[in-house]
Every structure is written in C-alpha cells, then in structure tokens.
PyMOL CGO cylinders between C-alpha atoms (Angstrom):
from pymol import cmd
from pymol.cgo import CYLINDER

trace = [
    CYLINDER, 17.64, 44.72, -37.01, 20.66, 46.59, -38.33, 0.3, 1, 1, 1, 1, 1, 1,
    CYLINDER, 20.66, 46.59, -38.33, 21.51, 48.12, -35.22, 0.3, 1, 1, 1, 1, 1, 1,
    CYLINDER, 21.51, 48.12, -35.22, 21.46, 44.59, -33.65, 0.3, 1, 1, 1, 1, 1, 1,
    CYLINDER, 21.46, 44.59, -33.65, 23.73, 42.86, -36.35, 0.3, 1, 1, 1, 1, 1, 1,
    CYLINDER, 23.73, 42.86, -36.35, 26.23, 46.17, -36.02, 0.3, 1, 1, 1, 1, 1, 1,
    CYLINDER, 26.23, 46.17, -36.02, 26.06, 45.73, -32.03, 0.3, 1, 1, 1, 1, 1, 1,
    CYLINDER, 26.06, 45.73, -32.03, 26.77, 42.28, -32.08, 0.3, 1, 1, 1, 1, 1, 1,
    CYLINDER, 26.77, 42.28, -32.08, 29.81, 42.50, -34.83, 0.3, 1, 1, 1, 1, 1, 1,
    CYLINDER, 29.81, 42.50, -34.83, 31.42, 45.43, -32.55, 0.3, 1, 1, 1, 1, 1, 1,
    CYLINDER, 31.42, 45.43, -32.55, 31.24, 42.97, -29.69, 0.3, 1, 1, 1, 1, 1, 1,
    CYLINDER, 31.24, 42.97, -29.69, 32.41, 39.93, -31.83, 0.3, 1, 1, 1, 1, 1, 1,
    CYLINDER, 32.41, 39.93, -31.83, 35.39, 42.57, -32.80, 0.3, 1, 1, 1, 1, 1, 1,
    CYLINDER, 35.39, 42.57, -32.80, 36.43, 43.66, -29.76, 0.3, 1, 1, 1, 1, 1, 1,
    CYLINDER, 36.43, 43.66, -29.76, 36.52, 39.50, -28.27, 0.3, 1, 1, 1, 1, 1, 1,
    CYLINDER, 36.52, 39.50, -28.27, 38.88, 38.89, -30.91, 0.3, 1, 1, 1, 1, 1, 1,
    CYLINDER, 38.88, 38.89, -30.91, 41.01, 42.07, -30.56, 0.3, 1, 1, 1, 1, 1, 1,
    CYLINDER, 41.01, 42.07, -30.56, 41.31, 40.90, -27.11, 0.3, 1, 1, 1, 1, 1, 1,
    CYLINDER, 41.31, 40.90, -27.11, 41.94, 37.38, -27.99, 0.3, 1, 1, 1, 1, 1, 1,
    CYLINDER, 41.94, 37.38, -27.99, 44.85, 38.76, -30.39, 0.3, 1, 1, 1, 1, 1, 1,
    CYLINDER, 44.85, 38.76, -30.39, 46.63, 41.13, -27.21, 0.3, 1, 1, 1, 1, 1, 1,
    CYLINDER, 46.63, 41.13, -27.21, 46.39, 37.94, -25.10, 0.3, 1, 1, 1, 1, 1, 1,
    CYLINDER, 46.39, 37.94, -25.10, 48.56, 36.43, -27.89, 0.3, 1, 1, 1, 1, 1, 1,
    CYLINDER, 48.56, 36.43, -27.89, 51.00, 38.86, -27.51, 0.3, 1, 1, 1, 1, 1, 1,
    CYLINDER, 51.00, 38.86, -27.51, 51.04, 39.62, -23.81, 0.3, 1, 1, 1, 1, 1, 1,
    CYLINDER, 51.04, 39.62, -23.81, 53.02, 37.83, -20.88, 0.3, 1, 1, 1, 1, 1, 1,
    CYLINDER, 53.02, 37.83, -20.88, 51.97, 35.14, -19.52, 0.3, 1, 1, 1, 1, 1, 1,
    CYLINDER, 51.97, 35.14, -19.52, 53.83, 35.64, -16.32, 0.3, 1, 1, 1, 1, 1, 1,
    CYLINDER, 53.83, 35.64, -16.32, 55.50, 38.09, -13.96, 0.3, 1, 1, 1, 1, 1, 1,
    CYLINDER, 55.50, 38.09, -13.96, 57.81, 38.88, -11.01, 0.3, 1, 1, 1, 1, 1, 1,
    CYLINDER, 57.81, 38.88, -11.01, 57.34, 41.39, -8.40, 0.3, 1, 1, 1, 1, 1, 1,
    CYLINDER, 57.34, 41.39, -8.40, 59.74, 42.30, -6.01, 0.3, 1, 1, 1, 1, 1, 1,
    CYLINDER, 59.74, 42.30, -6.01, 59.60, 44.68, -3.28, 0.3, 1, 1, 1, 1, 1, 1,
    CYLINDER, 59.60, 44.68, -3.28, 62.57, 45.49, 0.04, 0.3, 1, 1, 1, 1, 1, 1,
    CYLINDER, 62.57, 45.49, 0.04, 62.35, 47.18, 2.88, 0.3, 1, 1, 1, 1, 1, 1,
    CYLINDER, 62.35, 47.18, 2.88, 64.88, 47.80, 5.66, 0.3, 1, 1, 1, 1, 1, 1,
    CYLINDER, 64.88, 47.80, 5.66, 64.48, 46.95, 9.07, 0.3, 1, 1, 1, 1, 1, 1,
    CYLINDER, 64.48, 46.95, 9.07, 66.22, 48.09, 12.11, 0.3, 1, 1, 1, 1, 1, 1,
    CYLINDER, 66.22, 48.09, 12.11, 66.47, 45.10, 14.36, 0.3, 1, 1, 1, 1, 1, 1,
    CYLINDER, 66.47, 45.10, 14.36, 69.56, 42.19, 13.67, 0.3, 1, 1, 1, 1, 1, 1,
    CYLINDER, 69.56, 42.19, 13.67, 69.30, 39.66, 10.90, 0.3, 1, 1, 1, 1, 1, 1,
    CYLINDER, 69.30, 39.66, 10.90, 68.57, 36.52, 12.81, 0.3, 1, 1, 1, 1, 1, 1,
    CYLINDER, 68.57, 36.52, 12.81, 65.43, 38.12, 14.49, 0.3, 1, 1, 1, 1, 1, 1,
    CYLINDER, 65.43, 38.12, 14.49, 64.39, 39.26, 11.65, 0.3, 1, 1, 1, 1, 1, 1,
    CYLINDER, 64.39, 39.26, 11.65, 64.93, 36.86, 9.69, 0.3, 1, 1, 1, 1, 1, 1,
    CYLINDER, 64.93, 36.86, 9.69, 63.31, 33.89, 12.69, 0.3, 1, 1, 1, 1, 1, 1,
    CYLINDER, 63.31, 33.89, 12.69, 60.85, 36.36, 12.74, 0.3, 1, 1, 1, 1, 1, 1,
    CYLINDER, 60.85, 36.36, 12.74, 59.72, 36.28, 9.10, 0.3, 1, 1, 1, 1, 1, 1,
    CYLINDER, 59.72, 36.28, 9.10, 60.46, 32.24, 9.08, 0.3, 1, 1, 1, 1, 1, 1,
    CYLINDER, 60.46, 32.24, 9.08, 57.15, 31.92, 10.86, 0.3, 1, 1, 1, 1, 1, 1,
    CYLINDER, 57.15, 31.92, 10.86, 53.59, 32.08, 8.72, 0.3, 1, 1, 1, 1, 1, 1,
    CYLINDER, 53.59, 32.08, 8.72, 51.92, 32.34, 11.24, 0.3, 1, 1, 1, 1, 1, 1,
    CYLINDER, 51.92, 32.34, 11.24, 53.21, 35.60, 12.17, 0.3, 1, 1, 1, 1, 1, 1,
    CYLINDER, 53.21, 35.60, 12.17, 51.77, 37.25, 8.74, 0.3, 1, 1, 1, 1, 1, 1,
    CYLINDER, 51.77, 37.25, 8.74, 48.71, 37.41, 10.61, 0.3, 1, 1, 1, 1, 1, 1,
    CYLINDER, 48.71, 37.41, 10.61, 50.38, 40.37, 11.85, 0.3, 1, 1, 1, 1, 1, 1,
    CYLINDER, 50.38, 40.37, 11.85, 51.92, 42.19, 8.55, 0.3, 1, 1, 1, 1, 1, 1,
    CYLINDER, 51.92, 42.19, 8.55, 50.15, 40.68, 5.60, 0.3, 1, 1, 1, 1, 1, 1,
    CYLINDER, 50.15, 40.68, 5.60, 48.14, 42.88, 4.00, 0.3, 1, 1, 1, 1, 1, 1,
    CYLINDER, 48.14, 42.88, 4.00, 45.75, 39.85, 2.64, 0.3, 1, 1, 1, 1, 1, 1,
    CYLINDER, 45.75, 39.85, 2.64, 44.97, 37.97, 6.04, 0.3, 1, 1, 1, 1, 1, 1,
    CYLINDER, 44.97, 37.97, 6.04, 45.01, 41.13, 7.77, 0.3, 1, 1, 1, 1, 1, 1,
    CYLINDER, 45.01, 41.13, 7.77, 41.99, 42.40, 5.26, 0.3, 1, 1, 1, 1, 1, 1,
    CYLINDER, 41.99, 42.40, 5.26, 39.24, 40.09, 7.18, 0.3, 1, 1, 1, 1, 1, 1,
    CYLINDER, 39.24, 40.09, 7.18, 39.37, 40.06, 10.65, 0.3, 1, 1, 1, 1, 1, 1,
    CYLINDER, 39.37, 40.06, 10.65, 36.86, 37.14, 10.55, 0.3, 1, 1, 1, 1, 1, 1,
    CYLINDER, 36.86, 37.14, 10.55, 39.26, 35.43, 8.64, 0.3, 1, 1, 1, 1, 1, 1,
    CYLINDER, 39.26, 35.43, 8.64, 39.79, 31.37, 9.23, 0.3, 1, 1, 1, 1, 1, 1,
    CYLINDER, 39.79, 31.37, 9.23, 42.97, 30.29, 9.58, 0.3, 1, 1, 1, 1, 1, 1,
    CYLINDER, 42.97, 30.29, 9.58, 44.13, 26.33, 9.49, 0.3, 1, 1, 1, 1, 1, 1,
    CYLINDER, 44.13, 26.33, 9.49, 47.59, 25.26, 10.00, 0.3, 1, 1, 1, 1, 1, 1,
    CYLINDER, 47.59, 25.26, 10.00, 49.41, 21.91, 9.43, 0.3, 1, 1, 1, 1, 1, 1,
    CYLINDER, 49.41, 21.91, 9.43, 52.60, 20.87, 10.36, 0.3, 1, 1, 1, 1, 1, 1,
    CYLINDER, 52.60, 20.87, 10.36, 55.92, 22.05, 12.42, 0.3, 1, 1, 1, 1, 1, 1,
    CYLINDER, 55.92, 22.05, 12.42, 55.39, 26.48, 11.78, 0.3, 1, 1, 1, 1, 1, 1,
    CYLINDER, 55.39, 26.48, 11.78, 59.13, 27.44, 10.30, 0.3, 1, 1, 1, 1, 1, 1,
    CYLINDER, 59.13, 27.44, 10.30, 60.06, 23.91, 8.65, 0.3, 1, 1, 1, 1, 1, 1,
    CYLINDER, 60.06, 23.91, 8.65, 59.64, 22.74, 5.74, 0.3, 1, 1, 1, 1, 1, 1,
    CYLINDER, 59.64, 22.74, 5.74, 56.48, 21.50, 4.57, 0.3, 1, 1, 1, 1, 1, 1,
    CYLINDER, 56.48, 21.50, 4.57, 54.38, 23.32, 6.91, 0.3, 1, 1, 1, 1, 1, 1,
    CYLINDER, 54.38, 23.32, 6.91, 50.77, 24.70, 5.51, 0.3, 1, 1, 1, 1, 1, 1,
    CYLINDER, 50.77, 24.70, 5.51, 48.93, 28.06, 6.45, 0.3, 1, 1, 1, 1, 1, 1,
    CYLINDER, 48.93, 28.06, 6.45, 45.44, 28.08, 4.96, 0.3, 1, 1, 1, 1, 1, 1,
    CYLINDER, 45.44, 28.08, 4.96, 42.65, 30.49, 4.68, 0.3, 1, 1, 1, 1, 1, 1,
    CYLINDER, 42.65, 30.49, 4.68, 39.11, 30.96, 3.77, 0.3, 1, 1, 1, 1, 1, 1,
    CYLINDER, 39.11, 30.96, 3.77, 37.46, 34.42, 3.99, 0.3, 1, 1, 1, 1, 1, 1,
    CYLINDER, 37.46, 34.42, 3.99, 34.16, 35.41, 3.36, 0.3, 1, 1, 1, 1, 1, 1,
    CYLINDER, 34.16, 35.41, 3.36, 35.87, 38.62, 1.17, 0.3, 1, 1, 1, 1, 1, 1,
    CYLINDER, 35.87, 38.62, 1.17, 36.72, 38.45, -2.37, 0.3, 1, 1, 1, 1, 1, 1,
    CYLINDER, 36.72, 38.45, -2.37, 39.86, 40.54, -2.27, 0.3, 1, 1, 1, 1, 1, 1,
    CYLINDER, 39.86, 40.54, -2.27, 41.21, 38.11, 0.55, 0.3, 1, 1, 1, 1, 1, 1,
    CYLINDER, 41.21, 38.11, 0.55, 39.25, 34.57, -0.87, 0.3, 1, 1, 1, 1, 1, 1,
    CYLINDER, 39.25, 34.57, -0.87, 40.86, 31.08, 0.03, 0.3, 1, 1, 1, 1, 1, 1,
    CYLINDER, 40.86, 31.08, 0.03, 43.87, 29.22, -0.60, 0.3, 1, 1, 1, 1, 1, 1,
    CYLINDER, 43.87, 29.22, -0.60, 47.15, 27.58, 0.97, 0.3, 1, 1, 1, 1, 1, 1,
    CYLINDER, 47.15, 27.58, 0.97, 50.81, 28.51, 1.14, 0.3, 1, 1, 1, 1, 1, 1,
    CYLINDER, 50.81, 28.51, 1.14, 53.34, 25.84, 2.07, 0.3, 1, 1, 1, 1, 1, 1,
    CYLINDER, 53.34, 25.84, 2.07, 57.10, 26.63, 3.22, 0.3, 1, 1, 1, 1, 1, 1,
    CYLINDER, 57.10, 26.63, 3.22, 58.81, 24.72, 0.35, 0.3, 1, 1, 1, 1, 1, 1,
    CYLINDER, 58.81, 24.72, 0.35, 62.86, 26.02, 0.94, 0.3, 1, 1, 1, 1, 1, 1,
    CYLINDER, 62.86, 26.02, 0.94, 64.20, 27.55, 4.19, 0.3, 1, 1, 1, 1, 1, 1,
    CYLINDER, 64.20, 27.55, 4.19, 67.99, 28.45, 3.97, 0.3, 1, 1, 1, 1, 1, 1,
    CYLINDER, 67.99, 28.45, 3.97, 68.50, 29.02, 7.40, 0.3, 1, 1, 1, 1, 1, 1,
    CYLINDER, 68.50, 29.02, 7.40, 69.09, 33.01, 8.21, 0.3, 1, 1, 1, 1, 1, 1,
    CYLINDER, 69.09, 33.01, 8.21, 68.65, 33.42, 4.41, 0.3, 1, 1, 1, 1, 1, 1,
    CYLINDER, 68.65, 33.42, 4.41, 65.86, 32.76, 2.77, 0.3, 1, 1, 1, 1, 1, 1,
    CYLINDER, 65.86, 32.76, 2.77, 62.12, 31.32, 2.76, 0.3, 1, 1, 1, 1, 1, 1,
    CYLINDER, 62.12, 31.32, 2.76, 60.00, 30.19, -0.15, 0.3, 1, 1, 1, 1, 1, 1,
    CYLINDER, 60.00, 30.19, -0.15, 56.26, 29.55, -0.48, 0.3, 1, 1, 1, 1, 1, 1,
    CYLINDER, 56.26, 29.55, -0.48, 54.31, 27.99, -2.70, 0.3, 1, 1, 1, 1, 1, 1,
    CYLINDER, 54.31, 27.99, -2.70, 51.03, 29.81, -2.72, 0.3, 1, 1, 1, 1, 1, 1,
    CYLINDER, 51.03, 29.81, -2.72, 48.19, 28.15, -4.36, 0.3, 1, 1, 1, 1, 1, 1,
    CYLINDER, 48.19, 28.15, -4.36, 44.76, 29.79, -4.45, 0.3, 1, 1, 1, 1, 1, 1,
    CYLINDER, 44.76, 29.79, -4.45, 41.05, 28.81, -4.84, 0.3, 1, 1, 1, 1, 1, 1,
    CYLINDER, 41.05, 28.81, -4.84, 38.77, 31.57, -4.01, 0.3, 1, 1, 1, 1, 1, 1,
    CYLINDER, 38.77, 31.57, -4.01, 38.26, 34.01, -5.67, 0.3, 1, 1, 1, 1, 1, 1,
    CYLINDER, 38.26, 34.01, -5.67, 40.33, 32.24, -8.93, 0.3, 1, 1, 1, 1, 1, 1,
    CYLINDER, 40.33, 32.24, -8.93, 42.62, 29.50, -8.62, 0.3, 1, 1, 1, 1, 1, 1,
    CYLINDER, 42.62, 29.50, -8.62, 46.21, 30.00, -9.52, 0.3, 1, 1, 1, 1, 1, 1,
    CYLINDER, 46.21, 30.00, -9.52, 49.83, 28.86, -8.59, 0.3, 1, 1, 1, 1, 1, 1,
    CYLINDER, 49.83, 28.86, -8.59, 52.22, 31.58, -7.67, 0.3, 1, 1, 1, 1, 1, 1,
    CYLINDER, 52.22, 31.58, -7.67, 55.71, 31.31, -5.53, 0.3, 1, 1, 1, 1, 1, 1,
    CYLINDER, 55.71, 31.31, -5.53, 57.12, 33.90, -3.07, 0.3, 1, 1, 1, 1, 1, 1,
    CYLINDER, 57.12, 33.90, -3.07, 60.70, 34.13, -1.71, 0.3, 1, 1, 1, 1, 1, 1,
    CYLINDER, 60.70, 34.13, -1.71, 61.50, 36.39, 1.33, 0.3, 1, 1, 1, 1, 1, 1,
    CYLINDER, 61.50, 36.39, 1.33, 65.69, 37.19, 1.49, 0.3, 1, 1, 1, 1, 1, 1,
    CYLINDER, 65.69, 37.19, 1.49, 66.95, 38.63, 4.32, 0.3, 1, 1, 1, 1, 1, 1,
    CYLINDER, 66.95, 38.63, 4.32, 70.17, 40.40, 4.06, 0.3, 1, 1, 1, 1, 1, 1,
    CYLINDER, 70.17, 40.40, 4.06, 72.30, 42.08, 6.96, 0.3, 1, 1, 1, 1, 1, 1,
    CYLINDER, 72.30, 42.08, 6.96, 73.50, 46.12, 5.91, 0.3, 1, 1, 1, 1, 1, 1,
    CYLINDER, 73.50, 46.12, 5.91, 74.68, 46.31, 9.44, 0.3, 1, 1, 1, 1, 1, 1,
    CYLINDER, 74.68, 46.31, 9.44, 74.65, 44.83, 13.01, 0.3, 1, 1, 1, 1, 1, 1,
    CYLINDER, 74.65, 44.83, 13.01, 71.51, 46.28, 13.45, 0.3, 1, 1, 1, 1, 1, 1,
    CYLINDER, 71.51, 46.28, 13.45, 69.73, 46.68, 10.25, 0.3, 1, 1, 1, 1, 1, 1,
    CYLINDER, 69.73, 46.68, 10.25, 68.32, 43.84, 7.84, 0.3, 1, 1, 1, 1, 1, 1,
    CYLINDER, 68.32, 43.84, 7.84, 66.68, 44.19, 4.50, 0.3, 1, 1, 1, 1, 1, 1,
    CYLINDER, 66.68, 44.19, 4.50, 64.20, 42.19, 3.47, 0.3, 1, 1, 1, 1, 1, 1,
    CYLINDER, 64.20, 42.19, 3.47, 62.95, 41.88, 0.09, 0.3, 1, 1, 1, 1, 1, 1,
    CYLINDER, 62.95, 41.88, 0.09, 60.29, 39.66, -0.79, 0.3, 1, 1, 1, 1, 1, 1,
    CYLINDER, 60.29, 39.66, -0.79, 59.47, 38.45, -4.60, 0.3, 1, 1, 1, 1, 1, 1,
    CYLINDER, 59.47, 38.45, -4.60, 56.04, 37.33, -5.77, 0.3, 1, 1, 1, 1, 1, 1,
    CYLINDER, 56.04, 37.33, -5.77, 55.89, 35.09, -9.14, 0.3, 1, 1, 1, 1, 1, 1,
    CYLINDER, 55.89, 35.09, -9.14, 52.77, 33.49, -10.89, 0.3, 1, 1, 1, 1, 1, 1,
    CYLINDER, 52.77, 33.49, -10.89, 50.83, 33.66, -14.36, 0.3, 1, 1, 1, 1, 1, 1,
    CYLINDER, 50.83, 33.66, -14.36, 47.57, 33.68, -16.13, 0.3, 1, 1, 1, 1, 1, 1,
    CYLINDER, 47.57, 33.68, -16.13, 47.25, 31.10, -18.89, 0.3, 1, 1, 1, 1, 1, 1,
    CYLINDER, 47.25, 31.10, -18.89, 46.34, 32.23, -22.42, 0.3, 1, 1, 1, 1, 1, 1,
    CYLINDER, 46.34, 32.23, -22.42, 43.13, 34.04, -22.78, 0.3, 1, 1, 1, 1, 1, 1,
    CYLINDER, 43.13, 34.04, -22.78, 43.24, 35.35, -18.76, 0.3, 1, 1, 1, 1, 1, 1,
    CYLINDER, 43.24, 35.35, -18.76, 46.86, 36.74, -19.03, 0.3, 1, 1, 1, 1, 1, 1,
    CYLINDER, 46.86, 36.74, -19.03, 44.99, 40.00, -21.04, 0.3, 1, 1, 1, 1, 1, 1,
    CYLINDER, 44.99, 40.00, -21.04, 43.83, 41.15, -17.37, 0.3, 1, 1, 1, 1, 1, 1,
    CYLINDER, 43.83, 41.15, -17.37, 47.72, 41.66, -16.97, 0.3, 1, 1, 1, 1, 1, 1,
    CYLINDER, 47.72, 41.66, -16.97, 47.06, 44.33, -19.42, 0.3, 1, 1, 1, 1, 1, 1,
    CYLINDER, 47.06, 44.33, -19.42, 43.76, 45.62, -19.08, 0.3, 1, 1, 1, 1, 1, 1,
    CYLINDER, 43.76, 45.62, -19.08, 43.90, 45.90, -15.36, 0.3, 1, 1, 1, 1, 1, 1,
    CYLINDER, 43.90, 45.90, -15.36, 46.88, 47.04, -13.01, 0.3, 1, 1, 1, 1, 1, 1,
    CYLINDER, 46.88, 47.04, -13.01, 47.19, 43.28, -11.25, 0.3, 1, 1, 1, 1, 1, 1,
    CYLINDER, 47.19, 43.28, -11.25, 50.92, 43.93, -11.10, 0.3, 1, 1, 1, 1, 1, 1,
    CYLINDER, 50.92, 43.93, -11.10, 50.68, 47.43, -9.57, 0.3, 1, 1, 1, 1, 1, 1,
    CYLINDER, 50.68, 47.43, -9.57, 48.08, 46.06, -6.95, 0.3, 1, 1, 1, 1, 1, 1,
    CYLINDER, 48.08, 46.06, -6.95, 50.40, 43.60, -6.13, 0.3, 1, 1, 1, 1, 1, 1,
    CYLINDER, 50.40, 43.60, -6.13, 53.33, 45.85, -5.61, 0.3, 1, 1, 1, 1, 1, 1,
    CYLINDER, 53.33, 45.85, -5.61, 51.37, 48.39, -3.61, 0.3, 1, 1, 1, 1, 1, 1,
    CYLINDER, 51.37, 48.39, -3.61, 50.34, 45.31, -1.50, 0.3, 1, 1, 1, 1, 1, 1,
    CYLINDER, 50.34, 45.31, -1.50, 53.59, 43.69, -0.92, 0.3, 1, 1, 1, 1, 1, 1,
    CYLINDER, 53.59, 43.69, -0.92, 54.91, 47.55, -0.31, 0.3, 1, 1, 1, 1, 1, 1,
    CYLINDER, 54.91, 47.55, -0.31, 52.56, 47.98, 2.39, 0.3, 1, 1, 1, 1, 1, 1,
    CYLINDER, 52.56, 47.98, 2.39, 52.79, 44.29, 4.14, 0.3, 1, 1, 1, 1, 1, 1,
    CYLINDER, 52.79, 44.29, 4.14, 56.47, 45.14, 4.20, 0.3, 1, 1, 1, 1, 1, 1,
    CYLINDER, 56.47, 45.14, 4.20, 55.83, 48.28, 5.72, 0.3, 1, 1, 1, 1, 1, 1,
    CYLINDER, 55.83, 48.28, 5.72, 53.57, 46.77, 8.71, 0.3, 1, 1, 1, 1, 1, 1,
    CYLINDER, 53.57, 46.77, 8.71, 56.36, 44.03, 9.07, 0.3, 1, 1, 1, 1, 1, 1,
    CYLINDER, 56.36, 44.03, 9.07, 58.93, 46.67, 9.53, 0.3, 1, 1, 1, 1, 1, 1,
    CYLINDER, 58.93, 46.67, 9.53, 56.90, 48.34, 12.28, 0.3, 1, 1, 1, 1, 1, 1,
    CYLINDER, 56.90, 48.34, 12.28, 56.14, 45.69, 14.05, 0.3, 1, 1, 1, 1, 1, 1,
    CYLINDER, 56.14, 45.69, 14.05, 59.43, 44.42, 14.32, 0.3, 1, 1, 1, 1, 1, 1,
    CYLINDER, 59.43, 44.42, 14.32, 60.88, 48.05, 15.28, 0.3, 1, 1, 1, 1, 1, 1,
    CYLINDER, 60.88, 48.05, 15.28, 58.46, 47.49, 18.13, 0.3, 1, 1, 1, 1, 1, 1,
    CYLINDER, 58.46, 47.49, 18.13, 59.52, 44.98, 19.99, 0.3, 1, 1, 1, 1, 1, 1,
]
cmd.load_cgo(trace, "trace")
C-alpha cells in the first residue's frame, strides 16, 4: 500500500511541476525560414501565389499521396480555401485561406487545423528580388498552444520540427522552380 501512495504522489508531483513550467513557458512562437531561388521575382513569386501548387513543395500534403484535397474559390485571390483530410496523423486535416496578397510581395494564410489537434496558426511567404534572376523567399509560420498544452513547446522539439519542415518544403520549392 505504501508503494502505491508513494507512486501516486510522484505522479501527482510531476503533473504539477509540469503545470508550474507551463506557467512560465511561451505561449506562442515564430518560425521563419528563406531560401534563394534562381528564376525572376514575378515567377516566383506567381508561382508561390498559387496553393494549389504546394501540392508540389509542401512537405505536409506531399506526406500522403492519398491525400484529399478540396478547394473553394478563385486559386491566388483573396479568400480562396485549400483543404485537406489525410488518413496520417503527421499530415491530419485542416484549411488554409489566402487572407493578404500584396501583389509580387507577399502572401498570407490563415491555417486552421482539426486533425490531429485543432489550432490557429498564420504563415506569410515574402518574396524579395537579390538580382534579375534570383528571388528569395522566406516564409514565417506563427501559432500557440494555450496554457497547460504550451509545455509540449518545451518538452518536445515542435519548433525544431517545424523549422526542419519549412527548411525542406523550401528546398523542394526551389527545385522545382529551377526546373522549369
């Protein structure tokens, strides 16, 4: 009986040392990650404008190749939506809508996920010329994790999944650009 009262207060401890980090870690983050392209800004950059070409350099909806993909609306506007469902965990299901498109600039998304959690998170994609001929892109990922969750920003590497992710989607989007 002792054992079972000292197992159960080292597993009421260690809830409420994690409860306490929570407190004290961040609640949300930013992850950026560039790449440069050799090809002119405006292809690049009317290249990237299009969700529906990330079925060809993002890491996520390239994970399933049984994948289903739904879209709504006018692809490179404004208010269009790309959304998934996969049978995988690490690819799940969710939505991202174009919410800001500064033409030759920029494009924002609003990402909101169901499967396998639901969250919020936004993503900007800048393109910026270095030369006639070469672009960089860098593309920004921001969300959070409400109080208790935010502790898996701590006691897993969510962040440096995400950046290894982002690293390598920029990396496929780079060669298949240099392709054409």
């Amino acid at each position: 009986m002792n054992i079972l009262k000292i197992i159960l207060l080292v597993l009421a401890g260690l809830i409420v040392l994690l409860l306490i980090v929570a407190l004290f870690s961040p609640k949300e983050y930013t992850i950026e990650r560039e790449i440069t392209i050799n090809k002119p800004k405006q292809v690049v950059f009317d290249y990237v404008k299009m969700a529906k070409n990330q079925s060809h350099y993002n890491k996520w909806w390239m994970a399933d190749p049984n994948i289903k993909l739904d879209f709504k609306g006018t692809d490179g506007t404004v208010g269009f939506i790309a959304a998934w469902e996969s049978q995988d965990d690490h690819v799940g299901k969710g939505e991202q809508e174009i919410v800001k498109i500064v033409d030759g600039q920029e494009v924002d998304h609003t990402v909101r996920f169901v499967k396998p959690f639901e969250g919020n998170a936004d993503t900007q994609m800048i393109v910026e010329a270095i030369s006639d001929n070469q672009t960089k892109v860098k593309w920004s990922f921001h969300s959070g994790m409400k109080y208790p969750m935010n502790v898996m920003l701590v006691i897993f590497p969510v962040k440096k999944m995400l950046e290894d992710d982002l690293q390598t989607s920029l990396a496929t989007l780079k060669a298949s650009l240099e392709k054409q």
